[in-house]
N, CA, C and O atoms as a GROMACS GRO file, in nm:
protein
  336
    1UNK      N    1   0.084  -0.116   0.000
    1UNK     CA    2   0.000   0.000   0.000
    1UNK      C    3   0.090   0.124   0.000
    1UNK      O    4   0.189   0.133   0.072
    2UNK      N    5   0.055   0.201  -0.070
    2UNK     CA    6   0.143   0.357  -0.096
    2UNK      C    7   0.018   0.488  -0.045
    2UNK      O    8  -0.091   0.519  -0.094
    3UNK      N    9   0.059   0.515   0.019
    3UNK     CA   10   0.015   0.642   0.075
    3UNK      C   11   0.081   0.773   0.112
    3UNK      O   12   0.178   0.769   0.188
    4UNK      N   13   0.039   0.882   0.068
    4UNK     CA   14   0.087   1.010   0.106
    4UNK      C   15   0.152   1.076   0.221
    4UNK      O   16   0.185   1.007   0.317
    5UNK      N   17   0.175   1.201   0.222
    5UNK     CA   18   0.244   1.217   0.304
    5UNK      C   19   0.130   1.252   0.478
    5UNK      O   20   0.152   1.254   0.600
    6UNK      N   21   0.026   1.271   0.399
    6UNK     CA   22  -0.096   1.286   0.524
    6UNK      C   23  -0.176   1.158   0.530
    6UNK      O   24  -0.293   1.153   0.568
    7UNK      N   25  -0.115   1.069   0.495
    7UNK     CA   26  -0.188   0.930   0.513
    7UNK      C   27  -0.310   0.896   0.447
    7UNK      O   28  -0.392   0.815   0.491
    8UNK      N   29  -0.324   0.979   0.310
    8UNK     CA   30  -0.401   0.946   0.226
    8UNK      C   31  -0.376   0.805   0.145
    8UNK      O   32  -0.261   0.762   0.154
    9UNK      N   33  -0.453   0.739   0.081
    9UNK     CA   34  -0.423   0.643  -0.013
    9UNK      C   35  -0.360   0.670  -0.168
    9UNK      O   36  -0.436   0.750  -0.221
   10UNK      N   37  -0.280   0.644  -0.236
   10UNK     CA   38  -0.208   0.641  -0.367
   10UNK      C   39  -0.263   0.536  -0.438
   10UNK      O   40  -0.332   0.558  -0.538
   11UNK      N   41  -0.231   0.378  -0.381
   11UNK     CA   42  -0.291   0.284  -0.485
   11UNK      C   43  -0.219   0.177  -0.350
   11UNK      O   44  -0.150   0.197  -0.250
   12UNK      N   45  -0.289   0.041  -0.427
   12UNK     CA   46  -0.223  -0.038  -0.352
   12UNK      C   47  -0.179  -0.174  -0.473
   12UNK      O   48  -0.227  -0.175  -0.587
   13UNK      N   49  -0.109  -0.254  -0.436
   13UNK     CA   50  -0.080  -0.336  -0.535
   13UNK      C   51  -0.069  -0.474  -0.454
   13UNK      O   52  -0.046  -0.476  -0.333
   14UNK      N   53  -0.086  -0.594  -0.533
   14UNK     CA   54  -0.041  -0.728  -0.464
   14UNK      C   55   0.016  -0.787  -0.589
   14UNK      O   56   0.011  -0.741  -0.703
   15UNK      N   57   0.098  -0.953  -0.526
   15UNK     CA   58   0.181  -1.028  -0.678
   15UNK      C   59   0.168  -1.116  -0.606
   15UNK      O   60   0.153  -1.104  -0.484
   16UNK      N   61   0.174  -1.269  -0.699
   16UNK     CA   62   0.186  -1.380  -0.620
   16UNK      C   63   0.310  -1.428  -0.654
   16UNK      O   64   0.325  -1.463  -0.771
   17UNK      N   65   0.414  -1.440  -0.565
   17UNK     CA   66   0.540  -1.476  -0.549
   17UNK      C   67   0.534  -1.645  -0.540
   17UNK      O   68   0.640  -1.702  -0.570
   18UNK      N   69   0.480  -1.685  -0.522
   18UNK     CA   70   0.522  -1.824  -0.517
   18UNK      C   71   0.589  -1.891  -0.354
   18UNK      O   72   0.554  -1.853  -0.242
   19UNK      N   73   0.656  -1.959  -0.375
   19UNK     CA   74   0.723  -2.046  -0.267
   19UNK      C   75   0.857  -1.945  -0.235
   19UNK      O   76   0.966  -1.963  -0.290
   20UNK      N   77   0.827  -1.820  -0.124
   20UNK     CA   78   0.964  -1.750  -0.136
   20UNK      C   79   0.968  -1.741   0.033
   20UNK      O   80   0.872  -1.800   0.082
   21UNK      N   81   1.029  -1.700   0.099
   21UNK     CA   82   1.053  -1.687   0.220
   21UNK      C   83   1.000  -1.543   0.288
   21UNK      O   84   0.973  -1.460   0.201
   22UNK      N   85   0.978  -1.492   0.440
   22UNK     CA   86   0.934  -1.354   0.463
   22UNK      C   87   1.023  -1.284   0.401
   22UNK      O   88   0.993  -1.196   0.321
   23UNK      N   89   1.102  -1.304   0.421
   23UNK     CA   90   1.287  -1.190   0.398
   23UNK      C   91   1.272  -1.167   0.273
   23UNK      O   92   1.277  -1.050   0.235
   24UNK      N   93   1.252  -1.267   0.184
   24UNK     CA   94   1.257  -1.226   0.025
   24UNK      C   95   1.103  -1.134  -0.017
   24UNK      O   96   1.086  -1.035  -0.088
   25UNK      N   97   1.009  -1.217   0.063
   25UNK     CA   98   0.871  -1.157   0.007
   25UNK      C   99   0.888  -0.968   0.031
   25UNK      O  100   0.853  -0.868  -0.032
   26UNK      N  101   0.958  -0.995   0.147
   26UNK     CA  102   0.910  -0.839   0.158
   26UNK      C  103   1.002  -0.742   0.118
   26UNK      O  104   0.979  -0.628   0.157
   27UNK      N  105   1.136  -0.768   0.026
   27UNK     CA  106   1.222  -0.767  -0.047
   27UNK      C  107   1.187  -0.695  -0.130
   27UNK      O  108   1.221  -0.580  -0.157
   28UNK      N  109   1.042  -0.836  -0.219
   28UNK     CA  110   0.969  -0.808  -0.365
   28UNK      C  111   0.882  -0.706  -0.299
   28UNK      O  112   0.916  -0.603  -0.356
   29UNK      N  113   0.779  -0.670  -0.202
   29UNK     CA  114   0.716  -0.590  -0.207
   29UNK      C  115   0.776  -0.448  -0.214
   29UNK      O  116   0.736  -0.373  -0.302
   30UNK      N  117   0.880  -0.402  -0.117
   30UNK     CA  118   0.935  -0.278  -0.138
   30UNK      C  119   0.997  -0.281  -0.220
   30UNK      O  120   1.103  -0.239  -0.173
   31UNK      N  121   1.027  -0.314  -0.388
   31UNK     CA  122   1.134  -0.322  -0.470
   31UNK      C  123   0.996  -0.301  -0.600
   31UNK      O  124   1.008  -0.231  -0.700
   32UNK      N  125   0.857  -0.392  -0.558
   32UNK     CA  126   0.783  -0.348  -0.657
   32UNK      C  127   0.704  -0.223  -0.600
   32UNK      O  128   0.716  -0.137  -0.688
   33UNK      N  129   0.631  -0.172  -0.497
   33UNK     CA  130   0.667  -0.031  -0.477
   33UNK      C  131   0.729   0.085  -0.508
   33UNK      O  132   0.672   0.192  -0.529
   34UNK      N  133   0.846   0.066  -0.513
   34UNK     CA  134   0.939   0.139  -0.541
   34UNK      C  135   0.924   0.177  -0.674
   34UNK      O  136   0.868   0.281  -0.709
   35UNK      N  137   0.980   0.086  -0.760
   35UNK     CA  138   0.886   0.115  -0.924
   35UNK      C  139   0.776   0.126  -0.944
   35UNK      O  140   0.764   0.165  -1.060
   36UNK      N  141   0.650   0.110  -0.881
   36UNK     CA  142   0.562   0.142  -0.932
   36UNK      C  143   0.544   0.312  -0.927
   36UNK      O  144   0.495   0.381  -1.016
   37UNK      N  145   0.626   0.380  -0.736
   37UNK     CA  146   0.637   0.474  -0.763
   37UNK      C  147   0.717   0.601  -0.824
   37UNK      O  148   0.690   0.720  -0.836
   38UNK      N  149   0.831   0.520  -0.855
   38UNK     CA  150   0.910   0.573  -0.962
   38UNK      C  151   0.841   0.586  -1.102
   38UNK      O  152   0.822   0.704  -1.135
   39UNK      N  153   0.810   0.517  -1.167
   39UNK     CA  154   0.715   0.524  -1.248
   39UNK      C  155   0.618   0.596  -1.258
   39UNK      O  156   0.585   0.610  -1.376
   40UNK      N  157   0.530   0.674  -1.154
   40UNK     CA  158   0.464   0.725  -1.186
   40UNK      C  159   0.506   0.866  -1.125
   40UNK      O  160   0.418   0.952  -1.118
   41UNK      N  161   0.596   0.888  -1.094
   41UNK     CA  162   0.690   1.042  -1.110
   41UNK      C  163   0.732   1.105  -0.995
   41UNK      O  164   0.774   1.220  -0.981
   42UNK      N  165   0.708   0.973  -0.874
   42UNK     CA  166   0.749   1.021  -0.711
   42UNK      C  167   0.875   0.991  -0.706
   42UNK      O  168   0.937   0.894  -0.751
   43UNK      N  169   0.918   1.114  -0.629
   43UNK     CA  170   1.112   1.110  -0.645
   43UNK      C  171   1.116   1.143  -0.465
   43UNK      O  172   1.224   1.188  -0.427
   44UNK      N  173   1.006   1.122  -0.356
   44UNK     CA  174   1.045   1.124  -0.221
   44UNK      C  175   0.988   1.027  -0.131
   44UNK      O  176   0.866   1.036  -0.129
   45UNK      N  177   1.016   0.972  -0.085
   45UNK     CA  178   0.969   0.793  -0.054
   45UNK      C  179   1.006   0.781   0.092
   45UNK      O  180   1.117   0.808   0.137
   46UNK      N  181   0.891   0.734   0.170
   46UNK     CA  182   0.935   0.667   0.329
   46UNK      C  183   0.896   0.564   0.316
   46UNK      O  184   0.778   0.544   0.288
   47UNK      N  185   0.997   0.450   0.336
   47UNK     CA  186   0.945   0.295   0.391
   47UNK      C  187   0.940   0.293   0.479
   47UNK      O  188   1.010   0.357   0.558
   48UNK      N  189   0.822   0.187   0.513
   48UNK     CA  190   0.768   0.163   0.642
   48UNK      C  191   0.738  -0.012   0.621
   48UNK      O  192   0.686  -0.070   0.526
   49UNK      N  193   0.800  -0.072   0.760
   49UNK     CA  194   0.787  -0.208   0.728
   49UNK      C  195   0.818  -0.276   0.864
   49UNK      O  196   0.922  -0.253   0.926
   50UNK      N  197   0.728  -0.355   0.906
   50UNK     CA  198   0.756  -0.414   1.012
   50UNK      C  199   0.869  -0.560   1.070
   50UNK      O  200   0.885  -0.624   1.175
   51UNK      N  201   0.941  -0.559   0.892
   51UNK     CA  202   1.020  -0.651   0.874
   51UNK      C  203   1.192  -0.620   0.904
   51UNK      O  204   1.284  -0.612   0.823
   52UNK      N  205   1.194  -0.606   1.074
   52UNK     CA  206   1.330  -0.580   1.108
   52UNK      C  207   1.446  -0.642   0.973
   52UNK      O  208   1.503  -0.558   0.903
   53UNK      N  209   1.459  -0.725   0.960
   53UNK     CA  210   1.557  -0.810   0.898
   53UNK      C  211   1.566  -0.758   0.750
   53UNK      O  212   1.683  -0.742   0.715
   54UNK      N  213   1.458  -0.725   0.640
   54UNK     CA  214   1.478  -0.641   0.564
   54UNK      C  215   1.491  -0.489   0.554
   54UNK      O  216   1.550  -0.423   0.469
   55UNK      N  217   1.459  -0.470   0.605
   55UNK     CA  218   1.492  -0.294   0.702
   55UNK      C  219   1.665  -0.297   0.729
   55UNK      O  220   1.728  -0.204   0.679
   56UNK      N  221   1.723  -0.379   0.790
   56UNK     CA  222   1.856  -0.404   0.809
   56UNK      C  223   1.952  -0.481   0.697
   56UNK      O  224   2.071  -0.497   0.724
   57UNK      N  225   1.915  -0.514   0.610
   57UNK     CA  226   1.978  -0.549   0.490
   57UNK      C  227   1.990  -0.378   0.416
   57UNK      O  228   2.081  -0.296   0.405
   58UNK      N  229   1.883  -0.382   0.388
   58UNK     CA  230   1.875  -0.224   0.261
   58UNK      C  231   1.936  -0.144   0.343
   58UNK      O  232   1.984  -0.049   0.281
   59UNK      N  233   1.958  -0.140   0.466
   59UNK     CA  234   2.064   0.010   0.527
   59UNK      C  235   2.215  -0.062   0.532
   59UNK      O  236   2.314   0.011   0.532
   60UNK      N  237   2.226  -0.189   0.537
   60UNK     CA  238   2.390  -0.245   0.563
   60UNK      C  239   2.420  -0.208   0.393
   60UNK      O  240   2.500  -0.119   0.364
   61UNK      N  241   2.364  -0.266   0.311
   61UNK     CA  242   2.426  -0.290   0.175
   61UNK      C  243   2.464  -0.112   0.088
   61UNK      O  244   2.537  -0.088  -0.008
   62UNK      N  245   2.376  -0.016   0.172
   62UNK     CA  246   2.428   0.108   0.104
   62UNK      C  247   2.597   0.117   0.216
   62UNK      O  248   2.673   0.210   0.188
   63UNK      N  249   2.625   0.056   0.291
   63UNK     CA  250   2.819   0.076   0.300
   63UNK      C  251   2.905  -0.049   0.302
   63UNK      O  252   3.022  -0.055   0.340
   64UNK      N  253   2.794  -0.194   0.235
   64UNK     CA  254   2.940  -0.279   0.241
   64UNK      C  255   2.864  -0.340   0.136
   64UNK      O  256   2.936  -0.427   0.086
   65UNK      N  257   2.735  -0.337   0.070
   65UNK     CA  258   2.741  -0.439  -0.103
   65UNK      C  259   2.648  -0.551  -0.041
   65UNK      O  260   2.617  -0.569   0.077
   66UNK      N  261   2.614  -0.616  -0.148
   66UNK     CA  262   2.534  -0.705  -0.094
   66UNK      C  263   2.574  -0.815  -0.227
   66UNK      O  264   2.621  -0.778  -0.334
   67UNK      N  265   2.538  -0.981  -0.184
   67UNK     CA  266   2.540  -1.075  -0.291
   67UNK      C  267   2.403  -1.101  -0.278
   67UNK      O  268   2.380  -1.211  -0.329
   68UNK      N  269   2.288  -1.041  -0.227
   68UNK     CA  270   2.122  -1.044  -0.250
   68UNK      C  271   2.108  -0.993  -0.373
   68UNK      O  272   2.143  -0.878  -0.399
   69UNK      N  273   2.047  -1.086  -0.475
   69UNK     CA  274   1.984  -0.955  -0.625
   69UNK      C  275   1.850  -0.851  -0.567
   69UNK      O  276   1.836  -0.740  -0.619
   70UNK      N  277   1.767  -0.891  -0.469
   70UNK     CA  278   1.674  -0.810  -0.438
   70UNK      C  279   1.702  -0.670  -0.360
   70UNK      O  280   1.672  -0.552  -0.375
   71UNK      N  281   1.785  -0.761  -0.258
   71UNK     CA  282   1.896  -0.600  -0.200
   71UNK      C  283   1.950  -0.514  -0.313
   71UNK      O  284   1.934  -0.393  -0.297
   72UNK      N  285   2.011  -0.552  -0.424
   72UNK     CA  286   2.095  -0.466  -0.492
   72UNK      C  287   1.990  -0.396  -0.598
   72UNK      O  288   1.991  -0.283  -0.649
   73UNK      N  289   1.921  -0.480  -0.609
   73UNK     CA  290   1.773  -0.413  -0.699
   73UNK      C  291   1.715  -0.276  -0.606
   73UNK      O  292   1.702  -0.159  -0.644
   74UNK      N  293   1.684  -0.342  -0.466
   74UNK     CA  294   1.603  -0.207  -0.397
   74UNK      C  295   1.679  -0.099  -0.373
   74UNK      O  296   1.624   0.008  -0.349
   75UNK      N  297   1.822  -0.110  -0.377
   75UNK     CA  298   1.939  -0.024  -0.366
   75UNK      C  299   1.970   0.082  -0.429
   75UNK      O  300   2.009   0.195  -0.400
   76UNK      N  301   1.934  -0.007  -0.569
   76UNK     CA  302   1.916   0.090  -0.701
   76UNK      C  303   1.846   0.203  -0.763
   76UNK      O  304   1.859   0.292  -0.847
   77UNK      N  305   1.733   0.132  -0.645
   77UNK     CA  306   1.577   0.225  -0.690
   77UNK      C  307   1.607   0.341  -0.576
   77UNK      O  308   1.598   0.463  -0.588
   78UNK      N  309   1.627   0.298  -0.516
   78UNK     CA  310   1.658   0.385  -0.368
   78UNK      C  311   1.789   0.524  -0.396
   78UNK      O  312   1.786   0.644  -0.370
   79UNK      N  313   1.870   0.455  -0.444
   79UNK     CA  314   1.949   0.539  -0.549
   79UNK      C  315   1.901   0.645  -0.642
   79UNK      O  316   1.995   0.720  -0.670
   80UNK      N  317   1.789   0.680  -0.703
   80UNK     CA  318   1.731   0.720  -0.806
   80UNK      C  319   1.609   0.817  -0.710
   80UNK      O  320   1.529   0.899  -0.755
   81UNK      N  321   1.623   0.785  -0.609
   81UNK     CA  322   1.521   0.951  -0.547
   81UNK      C  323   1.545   0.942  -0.407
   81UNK      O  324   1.619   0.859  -0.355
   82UNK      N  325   1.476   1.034  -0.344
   82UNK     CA  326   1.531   1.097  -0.230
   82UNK      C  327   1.438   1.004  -0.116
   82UNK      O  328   1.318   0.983  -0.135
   83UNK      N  329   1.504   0.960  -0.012
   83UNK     CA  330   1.430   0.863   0.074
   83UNK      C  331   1.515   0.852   0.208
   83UNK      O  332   1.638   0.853   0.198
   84UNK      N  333   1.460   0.842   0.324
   84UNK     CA  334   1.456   0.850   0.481
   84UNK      C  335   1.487   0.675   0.514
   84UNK      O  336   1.493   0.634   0.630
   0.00000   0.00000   0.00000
């Protein structure tokens, strides 16, 4: 779910991932987020996620790299506009 900065609604989206783990699922959700709102022309972004363990990947890998493709994917996007 994407919502504003006053806690309005934007859109919400779902995917069916298949057989993937929490860590990865929620990987794919903030990574398809991310593009959907890149895509449609938002360049200032707060994640919010109750998933300690991905929350702590995406802040380690912006100062030591990651061998995750989903880390280095959300890294990328995260790279490309301004975000907290």
């Amino acid at each position: 779910m994407v919502r504003d900065q006053n806690g309005g609604w934007i859109l919400g989206f779902n995917r069916y991932l298949g057989n993937y783990s929490v860590f990865d699922a929620e990987l794919c959700g903030i990574l398809d987020g991310l593009t959907l709102l890149i895509d449609q022309g938002h360049d200032n972004v707060l994640i919010q996620t109750d998933n300690l363990e991905a929350t702590q990947a995406i802040q380690e890998s912006f100062s030591d790299g990651s061998n995750s493709a989903l880390i280095r994917r959300n890294h990328c996007l995260l790279s490309q506009i301004e975000h907290w």
